[in-house]
C-alpha positions as CSV (number, residue, x, y, z in Angstrom):
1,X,6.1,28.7,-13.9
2,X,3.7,31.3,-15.4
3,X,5.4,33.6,-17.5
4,X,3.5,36.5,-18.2
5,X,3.6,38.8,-21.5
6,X,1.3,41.4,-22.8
7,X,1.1,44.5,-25.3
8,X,1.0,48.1,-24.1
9,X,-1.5,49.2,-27.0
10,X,-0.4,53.0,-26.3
11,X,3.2,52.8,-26.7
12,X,2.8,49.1,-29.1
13,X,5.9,47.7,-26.6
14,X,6.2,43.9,-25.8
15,X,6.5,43.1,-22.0
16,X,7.9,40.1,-20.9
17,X,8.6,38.9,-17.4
18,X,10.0,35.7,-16.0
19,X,11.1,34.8,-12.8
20,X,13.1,31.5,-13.0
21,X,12.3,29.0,-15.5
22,X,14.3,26.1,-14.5
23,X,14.5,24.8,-18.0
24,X,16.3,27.3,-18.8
25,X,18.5,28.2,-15.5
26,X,18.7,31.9,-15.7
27,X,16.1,34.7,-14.9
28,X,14.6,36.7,-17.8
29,X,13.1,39.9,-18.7
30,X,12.2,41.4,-22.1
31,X,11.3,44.8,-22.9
32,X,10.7,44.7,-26.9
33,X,9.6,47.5,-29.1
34,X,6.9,46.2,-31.3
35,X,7.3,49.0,-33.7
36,X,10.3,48.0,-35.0
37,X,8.9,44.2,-35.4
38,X,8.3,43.2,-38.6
39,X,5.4,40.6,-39.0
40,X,8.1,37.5,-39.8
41,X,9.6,38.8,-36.6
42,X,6.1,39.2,-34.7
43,X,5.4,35.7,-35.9
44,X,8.8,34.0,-34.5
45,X,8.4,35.9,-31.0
46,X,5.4,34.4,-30.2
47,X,6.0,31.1,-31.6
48,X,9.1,31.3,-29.5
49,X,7.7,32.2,-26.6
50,X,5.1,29.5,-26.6
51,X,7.7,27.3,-27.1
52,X,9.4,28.8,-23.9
53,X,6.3,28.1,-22.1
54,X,5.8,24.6,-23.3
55,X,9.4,24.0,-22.1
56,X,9.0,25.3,-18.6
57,X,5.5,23.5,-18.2
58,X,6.5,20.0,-19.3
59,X,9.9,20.8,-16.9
60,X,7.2,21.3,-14.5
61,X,5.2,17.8,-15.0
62,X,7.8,15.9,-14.9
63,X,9.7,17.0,-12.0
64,X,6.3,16.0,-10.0
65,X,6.2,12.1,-11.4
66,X,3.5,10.1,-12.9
67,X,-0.3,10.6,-12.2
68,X,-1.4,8.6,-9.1
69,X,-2.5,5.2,-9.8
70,X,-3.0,4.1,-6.1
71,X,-3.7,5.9,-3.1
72,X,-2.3,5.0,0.9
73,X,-3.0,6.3,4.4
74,X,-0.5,7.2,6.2
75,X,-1.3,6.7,9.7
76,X,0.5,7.8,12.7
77,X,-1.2,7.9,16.0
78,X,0.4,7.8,19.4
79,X,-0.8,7.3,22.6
80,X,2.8,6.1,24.1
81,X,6.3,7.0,22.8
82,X,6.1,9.5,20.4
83,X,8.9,9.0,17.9
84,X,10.4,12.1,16.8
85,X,11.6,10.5,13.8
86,X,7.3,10.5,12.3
87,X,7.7,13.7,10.6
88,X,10.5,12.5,8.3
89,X,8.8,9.2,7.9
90,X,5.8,11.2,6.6
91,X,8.1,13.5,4.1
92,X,10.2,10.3,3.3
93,X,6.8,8.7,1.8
94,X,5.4,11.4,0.7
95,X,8.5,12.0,-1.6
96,X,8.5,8.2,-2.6
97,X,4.8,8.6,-3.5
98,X,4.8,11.0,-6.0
99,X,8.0,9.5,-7.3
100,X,6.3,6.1,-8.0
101,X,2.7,7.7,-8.7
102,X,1.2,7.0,-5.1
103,X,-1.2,9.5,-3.8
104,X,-0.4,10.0,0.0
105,X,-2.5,11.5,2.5
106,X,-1.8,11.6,6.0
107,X,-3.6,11.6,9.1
108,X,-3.4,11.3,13.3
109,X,-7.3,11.4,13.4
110,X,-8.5,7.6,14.2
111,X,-12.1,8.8,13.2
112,X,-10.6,8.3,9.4
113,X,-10.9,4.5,10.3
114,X,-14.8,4.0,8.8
115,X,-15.7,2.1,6.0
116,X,-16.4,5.4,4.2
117,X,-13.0,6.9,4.8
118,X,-10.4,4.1,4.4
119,X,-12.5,2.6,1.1
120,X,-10.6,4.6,-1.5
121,X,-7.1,3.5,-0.3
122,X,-5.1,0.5,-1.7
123,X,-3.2,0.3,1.7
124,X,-3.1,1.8,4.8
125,X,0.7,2.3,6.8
126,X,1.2,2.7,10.3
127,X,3.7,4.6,10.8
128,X,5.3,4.5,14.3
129,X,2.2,4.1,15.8
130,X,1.7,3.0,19.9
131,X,-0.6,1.8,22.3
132,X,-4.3,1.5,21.9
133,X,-5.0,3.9,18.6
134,X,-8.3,2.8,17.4
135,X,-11.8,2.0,19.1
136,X,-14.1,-1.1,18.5
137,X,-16.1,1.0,16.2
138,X,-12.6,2.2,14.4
139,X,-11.4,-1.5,14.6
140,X,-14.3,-3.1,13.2
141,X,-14.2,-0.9,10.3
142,X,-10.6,-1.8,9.4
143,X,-10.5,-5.3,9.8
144,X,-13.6,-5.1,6.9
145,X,-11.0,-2.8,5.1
146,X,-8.2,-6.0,5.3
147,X,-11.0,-8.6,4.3
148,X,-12.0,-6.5,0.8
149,X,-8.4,-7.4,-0.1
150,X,-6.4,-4.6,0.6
151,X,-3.2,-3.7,2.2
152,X,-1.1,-2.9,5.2
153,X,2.3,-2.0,5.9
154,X,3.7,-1.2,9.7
155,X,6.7,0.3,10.4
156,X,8.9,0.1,13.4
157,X,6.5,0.8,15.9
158,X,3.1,-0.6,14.5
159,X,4.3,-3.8,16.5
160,X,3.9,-1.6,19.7
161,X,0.4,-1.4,19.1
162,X,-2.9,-2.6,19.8
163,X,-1.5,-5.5,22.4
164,X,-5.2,-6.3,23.2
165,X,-6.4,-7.1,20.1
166,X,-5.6,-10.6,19.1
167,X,-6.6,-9.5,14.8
168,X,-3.9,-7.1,14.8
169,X,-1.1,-9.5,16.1
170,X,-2.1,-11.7,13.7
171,X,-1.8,-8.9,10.8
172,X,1.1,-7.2,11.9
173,X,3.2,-10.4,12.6
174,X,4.5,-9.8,16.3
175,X,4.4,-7.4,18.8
176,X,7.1,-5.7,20.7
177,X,9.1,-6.5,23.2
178,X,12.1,-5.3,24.3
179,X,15.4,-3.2,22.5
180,X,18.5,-2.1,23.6
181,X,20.5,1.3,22.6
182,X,20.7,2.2,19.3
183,X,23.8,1.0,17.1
184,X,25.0,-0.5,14.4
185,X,24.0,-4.3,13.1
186,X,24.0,-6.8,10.6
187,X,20.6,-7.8,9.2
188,X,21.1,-10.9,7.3
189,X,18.5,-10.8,3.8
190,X,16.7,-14.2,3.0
191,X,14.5,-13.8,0.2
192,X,15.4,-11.3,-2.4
193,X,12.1,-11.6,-4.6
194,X,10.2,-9.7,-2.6
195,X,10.0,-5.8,-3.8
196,X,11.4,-4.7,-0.5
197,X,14.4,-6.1,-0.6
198,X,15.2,-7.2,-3.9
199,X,17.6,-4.2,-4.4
200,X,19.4,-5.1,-0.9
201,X,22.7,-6.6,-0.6
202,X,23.1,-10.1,1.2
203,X,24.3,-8.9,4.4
204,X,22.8,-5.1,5.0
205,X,24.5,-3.1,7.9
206,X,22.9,-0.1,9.4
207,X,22.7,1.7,12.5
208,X,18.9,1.7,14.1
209,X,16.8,0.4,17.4
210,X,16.8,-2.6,16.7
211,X,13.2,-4.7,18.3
212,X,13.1,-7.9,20.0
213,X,9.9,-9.3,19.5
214,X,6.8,-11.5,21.3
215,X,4.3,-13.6,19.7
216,X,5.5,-13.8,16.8
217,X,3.3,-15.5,14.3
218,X,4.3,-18.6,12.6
219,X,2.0,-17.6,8.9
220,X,4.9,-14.2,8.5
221,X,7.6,-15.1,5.5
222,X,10.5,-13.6,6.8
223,X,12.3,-11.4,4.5
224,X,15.6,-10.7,6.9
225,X,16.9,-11.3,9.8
226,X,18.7,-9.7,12.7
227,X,22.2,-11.5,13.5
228,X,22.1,-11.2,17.5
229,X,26.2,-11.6,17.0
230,X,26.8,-8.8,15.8
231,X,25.4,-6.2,18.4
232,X,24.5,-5.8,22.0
233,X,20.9,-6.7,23.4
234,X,19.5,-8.6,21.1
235,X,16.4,-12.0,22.8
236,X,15.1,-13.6,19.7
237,X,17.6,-16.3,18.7
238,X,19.7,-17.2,15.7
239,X,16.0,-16.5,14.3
240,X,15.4,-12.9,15.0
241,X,13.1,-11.8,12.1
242,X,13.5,-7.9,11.5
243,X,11.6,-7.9,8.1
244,X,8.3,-9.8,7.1
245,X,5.3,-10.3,4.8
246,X,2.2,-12.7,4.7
247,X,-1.3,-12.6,3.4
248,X,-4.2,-12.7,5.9
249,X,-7.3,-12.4,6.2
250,X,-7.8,-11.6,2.6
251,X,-5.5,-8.8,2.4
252,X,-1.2,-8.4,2.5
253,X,0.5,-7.2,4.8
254,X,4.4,-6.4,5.2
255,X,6.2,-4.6,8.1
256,X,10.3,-4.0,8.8
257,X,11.2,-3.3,12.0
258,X,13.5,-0.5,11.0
259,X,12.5,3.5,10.9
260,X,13.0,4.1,14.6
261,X,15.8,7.3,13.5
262,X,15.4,10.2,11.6
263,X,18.2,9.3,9.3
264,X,16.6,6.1,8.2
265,X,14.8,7.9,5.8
266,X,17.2,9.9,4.3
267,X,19.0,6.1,3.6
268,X,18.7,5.2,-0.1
269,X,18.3,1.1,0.9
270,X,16.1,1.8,3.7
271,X,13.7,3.7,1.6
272,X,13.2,1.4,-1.5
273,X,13.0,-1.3,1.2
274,X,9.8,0.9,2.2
275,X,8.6,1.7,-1.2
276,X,8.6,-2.4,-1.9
277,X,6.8,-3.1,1.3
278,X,4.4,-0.3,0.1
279,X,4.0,-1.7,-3.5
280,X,3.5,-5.1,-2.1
281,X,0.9,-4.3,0.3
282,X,-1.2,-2.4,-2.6
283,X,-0.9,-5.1,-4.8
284,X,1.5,-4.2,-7.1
């Protein structure tokens, strides 16, 4: 916070005004008569208040994380169900960004997806996204994107997306087909070296929409599974894969199936399990 101070040359009196310097938890303001200063106690005022600024600017840095060293897209086009829970996904990542030093930008607008615009991003994310969202043009120019080595993470709905284009399915790892209500379920972790789920317990139980899937590729490395036994609904087998990762094409790729409720990403496990699929994917 800028903390303004300056000298009234006519009456020689010391103004000082802060509002809230959260270094120091308490609102200030100082009113000093320089008269009555003597220059030892001139010099100590304004090496204090320096100091006082130093404080309030480092508070300042820190509380906003590291410099960025990557960059991702956030993606989040819709032209079927629109999931209401996108907006905290977006704030969710954006927060996990700037704690881990990831610059996030965020967009709806499929014209982003040229060779131009998607070239400064480690990894782009698709966040909930449904149906057809990109052109031949747009598709063209990200499959190029994958094949420079970089990454791609989809969440929850990015496997109801883009069912005519065979690349995709291949990237993304399956497509959707089918859920039942929303409850509570075990999801049974596998591999716990992968960033995304190294900090999750063996057996993970959380309430979600939870996917049954089609065309399911046999290249993924499932990270977790769904067990079907314990909730209602579920058509994939004692092999339900929830959570996956795989290179292709020259690029990496992870998606969960997990992020269809707002309170997902408020979850503490559900968003490192993001942030490792994110680090994954931009090579980290």
């Amino acid at each position: 916070m800028q903390i303004p101070a300056y000298i009234n040359s006519r009456y020689k009196r010391i103004y000082l005004a802060g509002g809230f310097c959260r270094s120091f938890a308490t609102p200030f303001k100082l009113n000093l008569d320089y008269n009555y200063l003597s220059m030892s106690a001139r010099l100590l005022f304004i090496v204090s208040l320096y100091l006082l600024i130093s404080a309030c600017s480092t508070k300042k840095v820190t509380e906003t994380g590291p410099a960025p060293k990557s960059s991702i897209l956030v993606f989040s086009k819709t032209v079927g169900f629109y999931h209401e829970s996108i907006p905290n996904g977006i704030a969710a990542l954006q927060q996990l960004g700037r704690e881990a030093g990831i610059a996030v930008d965020t967009t709806k607008d499929a014209a982003r997806f040229t060779a131009e615009g998607l070239k400064k991003y480690d990894a782009v994310v698709f966040l909930s996204t449904t149906q057809d969202v990109l052109n031949p043009e747009q598709q063209a120019a990200f499959e190029g994107y994958i094949r420079s080595g970089k990454g791609f993470v989809g969440i929850h709905a990015a496997a109801d997306t883009e069912y005519d284009w065979p690349w995709y399915n291949k990237l993304v790892g399956a497509y959707f087909l089918s859920h039942p209500e929303n409850q509570n379920a075990r999801i049974q972790v596998l591999d716990k070296s992968h960033p995304s789920t190294k900090h999750l317990p063996d057996t993970w139980e959380r309430y979600d929409e939870w996917y049954n899937y089609k065309s399911i590729q046999p290249t993924i490395k499932v990270l977790a599974t769904l067990d079907e036994q314990s909730y209602r609904g579920g058509a994939n087998g004692a092999n339900h894969p929830i959570a996956w990762y795989h290179e292709y094409d020259g690029g990496r790729a992870f998606y969960t199936g997990g992020g269809h409720t707002k309170e997902s990403y408020a979850e503490p496990l559900f968003r490192q399990h993001l942030l490792g699929g994110i680090q994954y994917a931009i090579g980290k």
